[in-house]
N, C-alpha and C positions, 0 to 999 in steps of 0.2 A: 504493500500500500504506500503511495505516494501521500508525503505532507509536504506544505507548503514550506520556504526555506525560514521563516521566522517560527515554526511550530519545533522546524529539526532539533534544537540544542534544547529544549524542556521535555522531550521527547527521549533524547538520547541518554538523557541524566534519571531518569525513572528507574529506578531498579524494579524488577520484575517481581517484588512480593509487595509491592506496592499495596497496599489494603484498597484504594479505588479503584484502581485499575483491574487489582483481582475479583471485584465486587463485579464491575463491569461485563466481565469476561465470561463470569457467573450467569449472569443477568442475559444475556445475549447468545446464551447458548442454551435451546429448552431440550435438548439431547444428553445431557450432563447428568448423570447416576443423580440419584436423589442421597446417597450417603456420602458421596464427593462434593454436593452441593454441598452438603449441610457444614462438613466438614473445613470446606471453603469462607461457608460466611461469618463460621465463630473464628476462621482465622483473624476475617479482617476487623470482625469485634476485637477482639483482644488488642489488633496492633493500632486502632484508630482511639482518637477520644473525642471525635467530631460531631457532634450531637446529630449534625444535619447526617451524616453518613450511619450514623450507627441507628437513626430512626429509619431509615433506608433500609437496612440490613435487616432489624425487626420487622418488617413492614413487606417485606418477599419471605421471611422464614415462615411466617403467618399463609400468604396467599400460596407457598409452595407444600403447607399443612404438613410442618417440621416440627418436633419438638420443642420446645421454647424452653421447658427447665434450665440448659446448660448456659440459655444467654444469662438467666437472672444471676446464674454462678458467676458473671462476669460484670453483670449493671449492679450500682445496686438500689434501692426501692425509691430512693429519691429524685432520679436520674430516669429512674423507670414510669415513675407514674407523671414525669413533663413531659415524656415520650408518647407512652398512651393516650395522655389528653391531647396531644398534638396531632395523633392519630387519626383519633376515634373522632374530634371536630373538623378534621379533612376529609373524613373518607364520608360521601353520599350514607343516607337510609338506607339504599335500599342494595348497599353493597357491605353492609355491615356486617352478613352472616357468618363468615371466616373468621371475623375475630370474636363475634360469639362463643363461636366452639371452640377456637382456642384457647377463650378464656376458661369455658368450663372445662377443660382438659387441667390448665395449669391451675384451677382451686385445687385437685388433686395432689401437684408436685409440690406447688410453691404459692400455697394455700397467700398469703399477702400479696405477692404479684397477680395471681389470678381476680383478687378481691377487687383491686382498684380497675382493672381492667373491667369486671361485670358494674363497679361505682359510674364510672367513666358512661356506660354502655346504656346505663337505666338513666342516667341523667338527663342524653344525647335524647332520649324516646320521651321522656316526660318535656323537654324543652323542646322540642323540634318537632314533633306530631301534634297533632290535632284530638287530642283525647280529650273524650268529656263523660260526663255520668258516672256509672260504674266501671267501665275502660281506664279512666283516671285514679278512681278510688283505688283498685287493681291495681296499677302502676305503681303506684304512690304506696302500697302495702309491702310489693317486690321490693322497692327502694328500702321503706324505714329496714322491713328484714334482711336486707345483705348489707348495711351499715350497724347495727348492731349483731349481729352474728360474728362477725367481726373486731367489733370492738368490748364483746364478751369473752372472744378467746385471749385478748391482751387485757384484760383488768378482771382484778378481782369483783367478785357479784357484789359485794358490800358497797363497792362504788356507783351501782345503780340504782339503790332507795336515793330518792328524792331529795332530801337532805343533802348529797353531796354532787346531786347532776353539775354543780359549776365547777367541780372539778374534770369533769370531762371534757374534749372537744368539740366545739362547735356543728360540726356536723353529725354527733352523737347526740348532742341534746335535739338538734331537729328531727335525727329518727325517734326518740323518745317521744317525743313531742306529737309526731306524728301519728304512732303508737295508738297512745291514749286517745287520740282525737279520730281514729278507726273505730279503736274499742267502742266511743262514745256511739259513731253510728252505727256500730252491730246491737248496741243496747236504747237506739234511738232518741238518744238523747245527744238531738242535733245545735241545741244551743251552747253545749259545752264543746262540744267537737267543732263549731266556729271557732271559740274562744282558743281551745288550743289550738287550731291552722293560726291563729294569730300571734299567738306566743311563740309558737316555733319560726315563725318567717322570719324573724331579723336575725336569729342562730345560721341563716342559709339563705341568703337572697338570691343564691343562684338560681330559685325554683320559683322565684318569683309570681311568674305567670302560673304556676301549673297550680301554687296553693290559693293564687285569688282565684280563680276557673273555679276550683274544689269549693271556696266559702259561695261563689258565686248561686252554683249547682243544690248546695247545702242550704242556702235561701229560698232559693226556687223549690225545693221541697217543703222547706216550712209552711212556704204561702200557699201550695198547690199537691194538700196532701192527697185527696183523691187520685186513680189510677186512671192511665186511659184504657189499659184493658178492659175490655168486656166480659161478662160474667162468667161465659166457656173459657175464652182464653185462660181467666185466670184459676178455672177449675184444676185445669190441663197444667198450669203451670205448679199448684200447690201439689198437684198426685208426682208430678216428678220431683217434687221438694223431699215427700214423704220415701220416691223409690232412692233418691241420695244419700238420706240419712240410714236407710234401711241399707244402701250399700257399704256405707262407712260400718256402721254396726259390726257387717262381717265380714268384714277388715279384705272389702272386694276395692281398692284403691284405684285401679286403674280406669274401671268400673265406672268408678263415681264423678273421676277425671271429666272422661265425655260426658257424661250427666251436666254435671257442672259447668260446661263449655257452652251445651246444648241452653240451659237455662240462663247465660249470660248471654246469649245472643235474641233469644226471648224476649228478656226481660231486662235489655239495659241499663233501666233505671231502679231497678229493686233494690232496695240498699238491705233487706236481707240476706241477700245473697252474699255483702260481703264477710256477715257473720258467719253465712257455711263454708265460704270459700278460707277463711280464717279454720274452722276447726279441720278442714280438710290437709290444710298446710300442718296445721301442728300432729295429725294422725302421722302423715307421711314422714314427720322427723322424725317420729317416736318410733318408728315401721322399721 
């Protein structure tokens, strides 16, 4: 290959383990063993400290559906989660599935790097879709549970009675926060479940929109408690309430899964639903 004569002398001075160039070479070859890649791009992790290159390198090991344990042996979690966010706010909706499952592969390995990656993930869908009703309560439930699940395996339980939530992180008290104001509307008591969407918003303004939509939503129910289902519909929907709970009973999980999916598509605005879909989550932990 010919280069132009002012490229020759930067050209000539590259040593061949170059970490870009090897990256490159990588990248432009989709014939390359998938264990020679791999082997290739932790090279050039380890020899680069270039953030732009090494989010690079993440960012094919993902789309070529490589292991990722061995990069976090190399990043480490602070470094990793500017990465991810820098990521996960570049890449489209609706190309996001890759690093989905990446992620849920690395809660497995590298249980803190996979965390921030599904933080990152649920944040991206609560700020950037269009959820509203139960879709959002949903969302927003996913959220508070993978920010505290997480920040229960690093603190002791004594640190999360009430009394000492200002000793935690700010985006732990907003999933607390959040918590209780689910609870509130699984036990329909929608004026305190306001109150906390309130309390928890300045712990995390990042969610800004997604918690005024949720107190929005949660008015609109106050004022407009009637259903617009009609009287079959909602026969039809309370007999699949009874065969849910009847599936959970004998501990038929997967079962109750599609039940539960079926009835959320139904019944978008039921906010009892999100009481079952709540005991449904905690059967499946215990499972």
């Amino acid at each position: 290959m010919q280069y132009p004569d002012i490229f020759k002398p930067a050209i000539e001075n590259l040593s061949f383990d170059n970490a870009y160039l090897l990256f490159q070479k990588a990248m432009l070859n989709p014939d390359m063993e998938k264990q020679k890649k791999q082997t290739t791009l932790l090279y050039c992790m380890k020899q680069t400290i270039s953030p732009f290159l090494r989010l690079q390198i993440i960012k094919e090991a993902i789309l070529a559906d490589m292991i990722l344990t061995d990069y976090t042996k190399i990043i480490n979690l602070d470094n990793w989660k500017q990465y991810m966010q820098q990521l996960i706010e570049d890449t489209p909706l609706s190309e996001l599935m890759q690093i989905e499952n990446a992620a849920k592969k690395l809660k497995n390995t590298a249980p803190p790097y996979g965390f921030w990656m599904e933080k990152y993930l649920l944040e991206k869908k609560l700020m950037r879709t269009h959820l509203a009703g139960h879709e959002l309560l949903s969302a927003l439930s996913d959220y508070a549970e993978c920010i505290l699940s997480y920040y229960k395996g690093l603190y002791r339980e004594e640190l999360f009675q009430k009394s000492k939530w200002n000793l935690l992180p700010d985006d732990c008290k907003f999933a607390l926060l959040t918590s209780d104001a689910l609870n509130n509307i699984a036990k329909q008591r929608l004026t305190e479940s306001v109150k906390a969407f309130r309390h928890a918003l300045p712990f995390y303004p990042t969610l800004t929109g997604a918690v005024h939509e949720v107190i929005r939503y949660l008015k609109n129910s106050m004022n407009n408690p009637a259903s617009n289902a009609g009287e079959q519909f909602q026969r039809i929907a309370e007999q699949m309430k009874s065969t849910f709970v009847l599936l959970i009973g004998q501990q038929q999980y997967k079962e109750a899964v599609s039940v539960m999916e079926q009835l959320c598509r139904l019944l978008p605005e039921d906010l009892e639903l999100l009481r079952l879909r709540q005991e449904l989550l905690l059967k499946l932990n215990e499972f």
